[in-house]
Backbone as CSV, one residue per row, in Angstrom:
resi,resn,N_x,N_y,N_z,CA_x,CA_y,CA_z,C_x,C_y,C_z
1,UNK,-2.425,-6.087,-2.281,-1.030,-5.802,-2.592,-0.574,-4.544,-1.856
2,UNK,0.847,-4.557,-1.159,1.110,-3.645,-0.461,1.580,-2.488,-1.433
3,UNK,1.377,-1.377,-1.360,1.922,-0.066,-2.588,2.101,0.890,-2.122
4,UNK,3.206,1.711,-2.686,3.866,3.038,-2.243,3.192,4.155,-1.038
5,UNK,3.263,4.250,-0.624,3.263,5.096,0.941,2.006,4.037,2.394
6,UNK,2.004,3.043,1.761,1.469,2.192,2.740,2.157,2.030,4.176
7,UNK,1.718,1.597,5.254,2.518,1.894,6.670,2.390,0.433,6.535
8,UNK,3.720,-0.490,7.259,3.873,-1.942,7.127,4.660,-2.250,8.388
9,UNK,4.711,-3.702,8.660,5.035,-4.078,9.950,6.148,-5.276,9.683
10,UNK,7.290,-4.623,10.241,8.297,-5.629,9.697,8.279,-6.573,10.794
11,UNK,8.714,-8.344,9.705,8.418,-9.618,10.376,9.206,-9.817,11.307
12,UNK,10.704,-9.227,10.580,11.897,-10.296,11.835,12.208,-8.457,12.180
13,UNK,13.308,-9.083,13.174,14.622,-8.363,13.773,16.079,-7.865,12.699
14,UNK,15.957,-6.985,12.368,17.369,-6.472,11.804,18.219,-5.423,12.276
15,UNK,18.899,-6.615,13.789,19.797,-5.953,14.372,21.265,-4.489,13.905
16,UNK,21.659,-5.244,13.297,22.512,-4.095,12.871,21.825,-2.771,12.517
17,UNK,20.648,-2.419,12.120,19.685,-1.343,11.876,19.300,-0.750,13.073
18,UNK,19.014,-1.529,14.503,18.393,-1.524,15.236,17.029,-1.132,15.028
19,UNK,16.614,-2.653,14.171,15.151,-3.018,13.655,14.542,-3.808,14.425
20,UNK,13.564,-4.004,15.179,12.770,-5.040,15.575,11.529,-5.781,14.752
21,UNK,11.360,-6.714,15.230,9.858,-7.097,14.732,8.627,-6.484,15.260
22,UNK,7.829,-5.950,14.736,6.611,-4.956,14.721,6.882,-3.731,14.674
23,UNK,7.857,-3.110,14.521,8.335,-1.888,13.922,7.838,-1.588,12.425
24,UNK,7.253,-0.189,12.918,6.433,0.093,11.559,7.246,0.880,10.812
25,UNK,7.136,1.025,9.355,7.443,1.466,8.434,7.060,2.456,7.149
26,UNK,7.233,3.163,6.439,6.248,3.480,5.102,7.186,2.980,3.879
27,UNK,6.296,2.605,3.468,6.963,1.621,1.618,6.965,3.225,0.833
28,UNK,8.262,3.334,0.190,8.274,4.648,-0.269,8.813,4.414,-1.906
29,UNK,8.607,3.359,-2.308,9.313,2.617,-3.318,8.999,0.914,-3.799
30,UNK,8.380,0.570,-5.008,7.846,-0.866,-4.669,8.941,-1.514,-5.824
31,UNK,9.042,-2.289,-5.497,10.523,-3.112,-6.765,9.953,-4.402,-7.781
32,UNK,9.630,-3.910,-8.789,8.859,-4.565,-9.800,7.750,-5.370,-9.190
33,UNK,6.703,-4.410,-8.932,5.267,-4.853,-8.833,4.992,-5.814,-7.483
34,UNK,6.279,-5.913,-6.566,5.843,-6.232,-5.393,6.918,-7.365,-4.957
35,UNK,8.306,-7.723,-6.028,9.011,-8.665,-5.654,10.012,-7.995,-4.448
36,UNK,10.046,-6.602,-4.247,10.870,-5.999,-3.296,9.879,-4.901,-3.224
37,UNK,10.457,-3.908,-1.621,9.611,-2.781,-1.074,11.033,-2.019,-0.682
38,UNK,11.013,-0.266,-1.004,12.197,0.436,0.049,11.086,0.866,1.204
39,UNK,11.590,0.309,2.283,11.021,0.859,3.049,11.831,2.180,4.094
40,UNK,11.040,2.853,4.424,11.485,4.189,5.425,10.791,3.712,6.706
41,UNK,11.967,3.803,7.850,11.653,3.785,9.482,11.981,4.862,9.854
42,UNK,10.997,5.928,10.720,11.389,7.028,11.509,11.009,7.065,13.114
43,UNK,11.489,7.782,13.800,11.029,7.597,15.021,9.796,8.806,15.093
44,UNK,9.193,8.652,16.144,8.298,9.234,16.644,8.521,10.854,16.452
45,UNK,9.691,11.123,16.430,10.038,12.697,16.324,10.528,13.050,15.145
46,UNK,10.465,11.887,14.150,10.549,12.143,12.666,11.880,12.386,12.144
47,UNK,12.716,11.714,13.077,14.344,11.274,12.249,14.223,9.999,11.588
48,UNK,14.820,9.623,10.662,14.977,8.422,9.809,15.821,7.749,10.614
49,UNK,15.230,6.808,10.947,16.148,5.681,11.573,17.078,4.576,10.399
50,UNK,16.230,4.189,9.400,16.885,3.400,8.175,15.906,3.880,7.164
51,UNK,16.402,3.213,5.747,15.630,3.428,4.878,16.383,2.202,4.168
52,UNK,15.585,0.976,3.740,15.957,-0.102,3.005,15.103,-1.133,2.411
53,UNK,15.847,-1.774,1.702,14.793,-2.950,0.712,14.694,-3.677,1.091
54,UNK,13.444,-4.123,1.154,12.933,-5.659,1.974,12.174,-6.385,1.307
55,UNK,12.552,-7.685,1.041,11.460,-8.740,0.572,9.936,-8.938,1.380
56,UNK,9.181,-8.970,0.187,7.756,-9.496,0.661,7.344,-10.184,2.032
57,UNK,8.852,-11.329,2.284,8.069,-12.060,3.772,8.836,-11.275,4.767
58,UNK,9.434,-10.326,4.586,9.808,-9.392,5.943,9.247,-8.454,6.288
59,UNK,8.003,-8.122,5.399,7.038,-6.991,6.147,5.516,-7.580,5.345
60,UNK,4.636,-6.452,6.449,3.248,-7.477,6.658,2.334,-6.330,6.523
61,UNK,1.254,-6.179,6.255,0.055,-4.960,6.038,-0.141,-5.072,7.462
62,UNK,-0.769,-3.814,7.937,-1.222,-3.875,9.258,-2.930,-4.549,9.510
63,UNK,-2.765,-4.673,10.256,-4.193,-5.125,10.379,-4.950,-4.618,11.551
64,UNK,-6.383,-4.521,11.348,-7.469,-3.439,11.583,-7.638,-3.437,13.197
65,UNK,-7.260,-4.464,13.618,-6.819,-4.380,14.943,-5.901,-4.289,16.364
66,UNK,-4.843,-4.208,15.299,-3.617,-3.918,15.957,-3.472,-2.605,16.834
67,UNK,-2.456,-2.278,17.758,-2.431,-0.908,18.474,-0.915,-0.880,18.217
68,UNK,-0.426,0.111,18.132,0.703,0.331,18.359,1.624,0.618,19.482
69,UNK,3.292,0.576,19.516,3.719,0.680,20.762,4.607,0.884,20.419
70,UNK,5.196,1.910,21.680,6.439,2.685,21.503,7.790,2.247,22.138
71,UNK,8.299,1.929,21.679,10.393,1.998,22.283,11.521,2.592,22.041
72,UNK,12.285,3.054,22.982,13.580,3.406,23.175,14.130,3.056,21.725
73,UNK,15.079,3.783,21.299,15.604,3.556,19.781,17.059,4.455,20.309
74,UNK,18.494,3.631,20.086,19.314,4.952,20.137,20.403,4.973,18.870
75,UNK,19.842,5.885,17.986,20.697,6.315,16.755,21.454,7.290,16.985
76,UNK,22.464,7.046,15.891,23.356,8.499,15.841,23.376,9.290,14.529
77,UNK,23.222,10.535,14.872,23.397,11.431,13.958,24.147,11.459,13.334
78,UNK,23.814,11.605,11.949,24.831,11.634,10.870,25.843,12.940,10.279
C-alpha cells in the first residue's frame, strides 16, 4: 500500500498542470486508507510545480529498477 511521504510515478499526462507520465511525486496526504492520494510535484530546484488528488490508477510505486530522468518544466510564479 502506497502511504504518506512515499515518492510515486504518475500513470497518465495532466496537461493543464504540465504533468507528464513518469513524473515523480511525494504522497503528502492519503484519502481514506488509499481510495485517494494528495500528491506534491516539485522540480529539481524545489519549487512546487502542483500539489493534487489523485486516484489509485493514476500513480504507481516505483520500482527497484527504474532510473530517473529529467525535463524542461516551464511554470510561473505565483
Amino acid at each position: 500500500m502506497i502511504k504518506e511521504l512515499d515518492s510515486v510515478v504518475l500513470t497518465e499526462d495532466i496537461p493543464n498542470l504540465k504533468l507528464a507520465k513518469g513524473d515523480i511525486g511525494t504522497v503528502v496526504l492519503v484519502h481514506n486508507e488509499g481510495e485517494g492520494y494528495e500528491v506534491e510535484f516539485v522540480t529539481l530546484g524545489g519549487d512546487t510545480v502542483a500539489v493534487m488528488t489523485l486516484f489509485p490508477e493514476q500513480i504507481r510505486r516505483i520500482r527497484e529498477m527504474e532510473i530517473a530522468n529529467a525535463r524542461d518544466i516551464d511554470i510561473v510564479a505565483a
